[in-house]
C-alpha positions as CSV (number, residue, x, y, z in Angstrom):
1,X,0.0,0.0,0.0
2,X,3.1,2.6,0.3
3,X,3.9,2.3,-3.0
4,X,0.2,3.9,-3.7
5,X,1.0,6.7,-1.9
6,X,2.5,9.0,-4.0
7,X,0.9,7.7,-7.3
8,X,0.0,10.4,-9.8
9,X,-3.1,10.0,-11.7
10,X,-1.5,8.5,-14.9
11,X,0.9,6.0,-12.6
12,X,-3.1,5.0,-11.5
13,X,-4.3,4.0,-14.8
14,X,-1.3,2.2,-15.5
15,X,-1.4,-0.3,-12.7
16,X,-2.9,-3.5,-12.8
17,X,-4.3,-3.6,-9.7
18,X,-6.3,-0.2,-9.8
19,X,-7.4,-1.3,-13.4
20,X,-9.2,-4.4,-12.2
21,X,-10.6,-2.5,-9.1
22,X,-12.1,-0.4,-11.8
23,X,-13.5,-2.5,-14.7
24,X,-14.4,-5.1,-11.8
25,X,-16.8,-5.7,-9.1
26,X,-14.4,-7.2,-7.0
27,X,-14.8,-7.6,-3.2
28,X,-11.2,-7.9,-2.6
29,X,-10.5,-4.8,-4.3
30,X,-12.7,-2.9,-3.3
31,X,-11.7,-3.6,0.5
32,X,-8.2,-3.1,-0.4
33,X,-9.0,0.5,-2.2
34,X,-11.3,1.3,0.7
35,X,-8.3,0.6,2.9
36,X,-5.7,3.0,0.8
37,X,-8.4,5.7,0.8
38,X,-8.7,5.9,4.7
39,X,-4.7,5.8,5.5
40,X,-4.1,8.0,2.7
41,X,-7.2,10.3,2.2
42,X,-4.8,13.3,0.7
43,X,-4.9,10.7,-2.6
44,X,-8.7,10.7,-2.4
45,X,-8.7,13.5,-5.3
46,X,-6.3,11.6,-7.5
47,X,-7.8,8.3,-7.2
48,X,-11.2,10.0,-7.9
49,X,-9.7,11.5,-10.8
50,X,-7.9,8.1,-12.0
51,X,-10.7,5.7,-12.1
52,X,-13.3,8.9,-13.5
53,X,-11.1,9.2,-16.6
54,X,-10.3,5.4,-16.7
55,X,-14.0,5.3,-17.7
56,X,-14.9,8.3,-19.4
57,X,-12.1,7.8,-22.3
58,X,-12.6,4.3,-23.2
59,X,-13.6,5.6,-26.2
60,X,-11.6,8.1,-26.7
61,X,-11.0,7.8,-30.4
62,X,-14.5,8.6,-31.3
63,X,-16.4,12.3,-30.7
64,X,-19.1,11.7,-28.2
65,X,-22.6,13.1,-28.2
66,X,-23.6,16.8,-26.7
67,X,-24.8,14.4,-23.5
68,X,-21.7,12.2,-23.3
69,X,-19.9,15.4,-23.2
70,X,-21.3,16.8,-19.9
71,X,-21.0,13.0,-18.2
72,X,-17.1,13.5,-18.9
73,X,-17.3,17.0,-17.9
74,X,-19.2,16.0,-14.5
75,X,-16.9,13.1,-14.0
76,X,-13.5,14.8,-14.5
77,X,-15.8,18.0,-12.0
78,X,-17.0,15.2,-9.3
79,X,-13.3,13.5,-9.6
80,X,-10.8,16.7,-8.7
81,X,-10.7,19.0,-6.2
82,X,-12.6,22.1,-6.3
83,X,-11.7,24.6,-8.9
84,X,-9.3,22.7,-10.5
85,X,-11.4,21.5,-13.4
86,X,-14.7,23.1,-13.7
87,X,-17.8,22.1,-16.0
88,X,-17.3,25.0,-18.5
89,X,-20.9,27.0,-18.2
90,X,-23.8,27.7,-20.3
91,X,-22.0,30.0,-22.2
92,X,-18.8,28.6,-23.1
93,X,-20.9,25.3,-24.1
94,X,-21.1,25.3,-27.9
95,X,-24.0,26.4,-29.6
96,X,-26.6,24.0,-30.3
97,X,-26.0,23.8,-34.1
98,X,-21.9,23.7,-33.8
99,X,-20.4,20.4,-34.1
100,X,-19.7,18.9,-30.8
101,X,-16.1,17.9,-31.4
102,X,-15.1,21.5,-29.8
103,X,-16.7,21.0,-26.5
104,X,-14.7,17.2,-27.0
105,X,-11.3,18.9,-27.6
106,X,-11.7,21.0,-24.9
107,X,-12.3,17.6,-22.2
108,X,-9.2,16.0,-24.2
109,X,-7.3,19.0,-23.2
110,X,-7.7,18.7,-20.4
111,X,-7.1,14.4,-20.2
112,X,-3.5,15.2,-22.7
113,X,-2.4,17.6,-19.5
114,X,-3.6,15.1,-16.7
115,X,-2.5,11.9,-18.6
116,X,0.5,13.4,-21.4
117,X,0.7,11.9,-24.5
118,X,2.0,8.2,-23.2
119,X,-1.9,7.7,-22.2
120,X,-3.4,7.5,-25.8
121,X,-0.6,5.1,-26.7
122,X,-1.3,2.6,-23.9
123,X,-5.2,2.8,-24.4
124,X,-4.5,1.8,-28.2
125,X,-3.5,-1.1,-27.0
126,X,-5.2,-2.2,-24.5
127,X,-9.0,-3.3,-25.5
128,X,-11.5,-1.1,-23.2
129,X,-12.6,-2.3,-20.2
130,X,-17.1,-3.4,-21.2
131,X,-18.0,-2.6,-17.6
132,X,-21.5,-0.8,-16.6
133,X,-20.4,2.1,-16.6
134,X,-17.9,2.2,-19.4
135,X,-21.2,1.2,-21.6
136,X,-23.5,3.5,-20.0
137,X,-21.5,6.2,-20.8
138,X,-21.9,5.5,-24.8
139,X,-25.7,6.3,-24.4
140,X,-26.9,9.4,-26.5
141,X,-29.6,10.2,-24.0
142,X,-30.0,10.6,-20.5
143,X,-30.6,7.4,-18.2
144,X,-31.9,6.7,-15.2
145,X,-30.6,4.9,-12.5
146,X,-32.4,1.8,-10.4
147,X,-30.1,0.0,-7.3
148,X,-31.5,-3.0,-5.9
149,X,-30.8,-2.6,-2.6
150,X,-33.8,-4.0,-0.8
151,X,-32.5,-7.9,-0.7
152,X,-35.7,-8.7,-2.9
153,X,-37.0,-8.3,-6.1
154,X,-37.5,-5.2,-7.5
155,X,-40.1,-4.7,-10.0
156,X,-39.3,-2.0,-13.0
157,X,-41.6,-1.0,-16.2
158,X,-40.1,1.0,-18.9
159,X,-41.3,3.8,-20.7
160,X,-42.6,1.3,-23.9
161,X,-44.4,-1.0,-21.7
162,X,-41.7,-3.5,-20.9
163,X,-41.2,-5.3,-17.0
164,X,-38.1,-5.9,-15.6
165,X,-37.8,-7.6,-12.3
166,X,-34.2,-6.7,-11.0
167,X,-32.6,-9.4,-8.7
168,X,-30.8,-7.8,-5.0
169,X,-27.5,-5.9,-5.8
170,X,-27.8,-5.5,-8.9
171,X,-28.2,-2.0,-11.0
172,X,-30.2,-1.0,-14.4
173,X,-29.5,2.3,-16.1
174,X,-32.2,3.3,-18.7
175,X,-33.6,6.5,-20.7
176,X,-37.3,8.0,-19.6
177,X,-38.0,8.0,-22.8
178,X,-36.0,5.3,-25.8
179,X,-34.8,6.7,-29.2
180,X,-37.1,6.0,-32.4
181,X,-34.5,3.7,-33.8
182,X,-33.6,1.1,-30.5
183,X,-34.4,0.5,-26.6
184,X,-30.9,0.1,-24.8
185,X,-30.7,-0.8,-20.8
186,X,-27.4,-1.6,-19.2
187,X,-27.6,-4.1,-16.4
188,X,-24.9,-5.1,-13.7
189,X,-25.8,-7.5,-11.5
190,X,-28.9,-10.0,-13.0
191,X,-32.8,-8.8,-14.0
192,X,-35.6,-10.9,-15.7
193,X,-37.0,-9.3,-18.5
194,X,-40.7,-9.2,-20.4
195,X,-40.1,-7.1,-23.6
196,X,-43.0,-5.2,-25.0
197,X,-43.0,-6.2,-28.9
198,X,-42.4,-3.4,-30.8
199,X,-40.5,-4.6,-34.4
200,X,-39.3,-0.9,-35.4
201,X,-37.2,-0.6,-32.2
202,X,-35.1,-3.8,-31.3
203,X,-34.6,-4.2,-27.1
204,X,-31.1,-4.4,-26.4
205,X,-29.5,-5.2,-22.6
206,X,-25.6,-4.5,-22.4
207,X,-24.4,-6.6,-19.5
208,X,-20.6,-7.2,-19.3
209,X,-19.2,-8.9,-22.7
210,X,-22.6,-9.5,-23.6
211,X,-25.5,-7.9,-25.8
212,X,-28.7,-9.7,-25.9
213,X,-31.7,-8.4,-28.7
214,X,-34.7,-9.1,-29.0
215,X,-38.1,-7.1,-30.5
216,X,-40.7,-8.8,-27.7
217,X,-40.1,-11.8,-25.6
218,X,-39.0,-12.8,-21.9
219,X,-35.5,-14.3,-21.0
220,X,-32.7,-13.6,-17.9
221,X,-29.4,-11.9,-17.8
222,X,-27.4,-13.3,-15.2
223,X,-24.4,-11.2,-15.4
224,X,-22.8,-9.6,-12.2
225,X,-19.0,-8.6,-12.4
226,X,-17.2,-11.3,-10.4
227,X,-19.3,-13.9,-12.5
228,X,-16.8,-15.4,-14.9
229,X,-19.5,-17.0,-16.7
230,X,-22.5,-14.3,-17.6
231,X,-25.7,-16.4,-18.6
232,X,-28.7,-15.6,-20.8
233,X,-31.4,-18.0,-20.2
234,X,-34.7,-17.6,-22.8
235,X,-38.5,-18.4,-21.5
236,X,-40.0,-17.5,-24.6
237,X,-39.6,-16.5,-27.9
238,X,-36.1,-15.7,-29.3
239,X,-32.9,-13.7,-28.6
240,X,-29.8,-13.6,-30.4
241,X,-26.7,-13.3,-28.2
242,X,-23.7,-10.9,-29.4
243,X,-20.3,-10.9,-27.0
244,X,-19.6,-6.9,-27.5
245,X,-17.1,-6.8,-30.0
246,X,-18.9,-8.6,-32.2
247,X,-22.1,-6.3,-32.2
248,X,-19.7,-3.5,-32.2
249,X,-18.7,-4.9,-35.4
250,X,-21.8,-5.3,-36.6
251,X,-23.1,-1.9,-36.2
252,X,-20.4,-0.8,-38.4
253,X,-21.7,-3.1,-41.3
254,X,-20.2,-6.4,-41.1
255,X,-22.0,-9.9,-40.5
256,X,-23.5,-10.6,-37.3
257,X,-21.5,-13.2,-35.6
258,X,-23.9,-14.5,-32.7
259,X,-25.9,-17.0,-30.9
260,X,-29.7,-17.7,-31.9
261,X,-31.3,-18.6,-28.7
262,X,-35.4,-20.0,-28.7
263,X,-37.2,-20.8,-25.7
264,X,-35.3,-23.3,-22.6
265,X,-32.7,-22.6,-24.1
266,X,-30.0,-20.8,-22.4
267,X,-26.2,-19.1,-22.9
268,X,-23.1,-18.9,-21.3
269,X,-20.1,-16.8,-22.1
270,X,-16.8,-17.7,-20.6
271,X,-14.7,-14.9,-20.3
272,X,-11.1,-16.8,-19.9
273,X,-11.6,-18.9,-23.1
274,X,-13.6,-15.7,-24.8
275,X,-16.0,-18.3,-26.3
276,X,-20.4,-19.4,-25.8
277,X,-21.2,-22.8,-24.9
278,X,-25.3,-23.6,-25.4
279,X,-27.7,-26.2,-23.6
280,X,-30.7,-26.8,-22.5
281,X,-32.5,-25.0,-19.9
282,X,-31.8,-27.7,-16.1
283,X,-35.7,-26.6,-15.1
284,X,-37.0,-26.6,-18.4
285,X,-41.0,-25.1,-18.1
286,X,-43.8,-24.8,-20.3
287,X,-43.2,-21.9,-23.2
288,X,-47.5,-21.3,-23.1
289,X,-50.1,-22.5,-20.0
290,X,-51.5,-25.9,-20.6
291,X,-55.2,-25.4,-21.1
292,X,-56.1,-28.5,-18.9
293,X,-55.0,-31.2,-17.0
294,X,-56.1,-33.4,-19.8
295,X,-53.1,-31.7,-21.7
296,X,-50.5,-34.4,-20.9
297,X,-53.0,-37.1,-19.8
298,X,-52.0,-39.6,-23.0
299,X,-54.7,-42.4,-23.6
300,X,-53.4,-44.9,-26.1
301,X,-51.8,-42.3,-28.2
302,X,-48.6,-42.8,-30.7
303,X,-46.0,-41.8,-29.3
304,X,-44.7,-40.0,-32.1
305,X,-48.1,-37.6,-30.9
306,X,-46.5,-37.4,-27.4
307,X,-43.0,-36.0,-28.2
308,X,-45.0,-34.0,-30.8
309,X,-47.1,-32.5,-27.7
310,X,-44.0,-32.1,-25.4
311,X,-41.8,-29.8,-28.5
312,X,-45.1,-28.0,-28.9
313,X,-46.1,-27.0,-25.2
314,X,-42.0,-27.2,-24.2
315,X,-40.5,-25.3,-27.0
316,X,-37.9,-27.8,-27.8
317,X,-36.6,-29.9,-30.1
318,X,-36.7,-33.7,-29.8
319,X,-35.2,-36.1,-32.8
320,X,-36.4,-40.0,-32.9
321,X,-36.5,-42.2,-35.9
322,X,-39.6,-42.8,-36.9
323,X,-39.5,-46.5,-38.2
324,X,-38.7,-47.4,-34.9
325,X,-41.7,-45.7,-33.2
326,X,-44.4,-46.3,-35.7
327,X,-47.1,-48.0,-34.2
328,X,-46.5,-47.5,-30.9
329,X,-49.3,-46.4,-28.3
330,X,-48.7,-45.5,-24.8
331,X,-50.8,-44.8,-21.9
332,X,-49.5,-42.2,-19.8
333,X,-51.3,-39.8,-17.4
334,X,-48.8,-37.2,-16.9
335,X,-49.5,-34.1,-15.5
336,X,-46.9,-31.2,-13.7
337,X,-43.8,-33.1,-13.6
338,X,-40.9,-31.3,-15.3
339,X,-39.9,-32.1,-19.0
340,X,-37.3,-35.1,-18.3
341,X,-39.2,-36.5,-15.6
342,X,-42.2,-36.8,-18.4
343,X,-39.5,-37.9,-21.2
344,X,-38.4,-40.7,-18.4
345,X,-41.6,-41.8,-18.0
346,X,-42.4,-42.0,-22.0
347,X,-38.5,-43.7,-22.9
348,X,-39.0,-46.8,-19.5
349,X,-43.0,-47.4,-21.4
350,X,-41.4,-48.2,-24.8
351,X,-37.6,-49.2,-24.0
352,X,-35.7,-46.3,-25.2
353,X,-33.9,-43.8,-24.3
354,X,-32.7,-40.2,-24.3
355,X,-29.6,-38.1,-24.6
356,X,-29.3,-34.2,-24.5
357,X,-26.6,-32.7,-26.8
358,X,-27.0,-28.5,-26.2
359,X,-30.4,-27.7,-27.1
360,X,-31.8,-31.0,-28.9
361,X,-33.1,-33.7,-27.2
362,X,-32.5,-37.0,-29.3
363,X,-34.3,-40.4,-28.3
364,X,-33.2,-43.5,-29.3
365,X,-34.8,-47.0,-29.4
366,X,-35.3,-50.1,-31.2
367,X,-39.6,-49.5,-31.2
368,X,-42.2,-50.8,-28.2
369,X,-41.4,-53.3,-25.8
């Protein structure tokens, strides 16, 4: 901790350790930075300063909007000490219908003095950190701000119509009102979501290295910080599953690279091997309300009908040959168990059974018993 104690700013941004107490949610870290701040609290400004510009310039190559503008301004403001730095006023703002890249050369003025020239260098290469409020920051309007703090759900609706139940310490940022072209939330932490269909104005939810889109449907985001493996698990409809360089890429025209997710079906992104992995759904539920009982209550029926019934009412997708199966009739009165406890119960009446590779269910037999 002594060696912190005269750190400047830019010696800040080039350390390891302050880098991952930044673009992490790491208890260890945080304890450790809490620590430094108490026994040295005359490096209270600097740190402020350090981790503020760490996120404000991760994308520093491009001119931000009018409103990205004033979050840098009120960071770099919030971050120094008093009078040091101060959000320029009304009037020096520019005009309206100026460009805004003179209001941005005037914040990287003032980043070249903190940081010198060595900064942009470094940050070339070195891929941004995709933390919440790295990605927040890229919004053209301005968001709003939900903690769970409560140790409960917390239910959210949006300005289109859409729920969001957010899960205990966790965070959503998201605009009153969305742009005519897209919907964009930014989540830390984990939130279940029910998307109001709207097909001009495609939902997307930026949650670590992953961006999930959809028009209407309703699927979880489990992705807190410390998580090494964020999860999107669909209930209905479909999603397609970007990791953020790859919809960065293609919003600037090339292919989309991603993951088509349908209902029970679910994703997981593993940051140390950069790479998705797919699978079913472990509680697998019903993608629409079974209008009865009766539903699942099989009475001499083929059982090419039953697995026909369970893709239907389950949303999945079971293989079988059917030469095998053809003329066989089961009797089953099945009712709420859960999908493999019903596809147990059909494989033990004919003699076959089943295998799960990622999202396809594939029964094999050699026909009734």
């Amino acid at each position: 901790m002594e060696n912190y104690q005269h750190y400047t700013v830019e010696e800040f941004i080039h350390d390891n350790q302050f880098r991952t107490w930044v673009s992490t949610e790491n208890p260890e870290a945080e304890k450790f930075w809490q620590a430094f701040q108490e026994r040295y609290p005359e490096q209270k400004p600097t740190l402020k300063a350090a981790r503020s510009l760490f996120l404000a310039l991760h994308e520093s190559q491009s001119i931000p909007t009018d409103e990205q503008g004033r979050r840098i301004w009120l960071a770099i403001n919030e971050a120094t000490a008093p009078g040091v730095y101060d959000e320029p006023s009304e009037e020096e703002l520019p005009e309206a219908n100026l460009s805004p890249i003179w209001g941005w050369l005037r914040a990287a003025a003032v980043v070249l003095v903190v940081l010198g020239v060595g900064w942009l260098a470094f940050w070339k290469g070195n891929e941004a950190p995709a933390t919440y409020s790295a990605q927040a920051l890229e919004s053209n309007i301005p968001l709003v701000e939900r903690k769970n703090e409560t140790g409960k759900p917390l239910n959210i609706e949006l300005s289109d119509g859409s729920r969001i139940v957010l899960y205990p310490d966790s965070r959503l940022s998201y605009g009153k009102a969305f742009e005519d072209s897209k919907r964009e939330v930014f989540l830390s932490g984990k939130a279940y979501f029910e998307v109001a269909e709207d097909t001009t104005r495609p939902f997307l939810v930026f949650a670590e290295n992953l961006v999930t889109k959809v028009v209407g449907t309703s699927f979880f985001v489990d992705a807190f910080a410390q998580n090494q493996t964020p999860t999107v698990e669909v209930r209905t409809g479909k999603v397609k599953v970007f990791t953020l360089e790859k919809f960065r890429e293609s919003q600037q025209g090339k292919p989309e690279e991603m993951l088509i997710l349908t209902a029970n079906q679910q994703a997981s992104y593993d940051k140390v091997k950069k790479g998705f992995s797919a699978s079913r759904v472990p509680k697998t539920a019903p993608v629409k309300p079974a209008e009865s009982k009766s539903d699942f209550n099989f009475q001499n029926v083929a059982v090419v009908d039953v697995f026909k019934t369970l893709e239907t009412s389950y949303g999945v997708k079971i293989e079988y040959k059917d030469k095998a199966l053809t003329g066989c009739n089961i009797t089953a009165p099945l009712g709420a168990e859960p999908l493999f406890r019903k596809l147990d119960i059909v494989c033990q009446t004919i003699g076959a059974t089943y295998e799960v590779f990622e999202t396809r269910i594939v029964i094999t037999g050699s026909g009734c018993m």
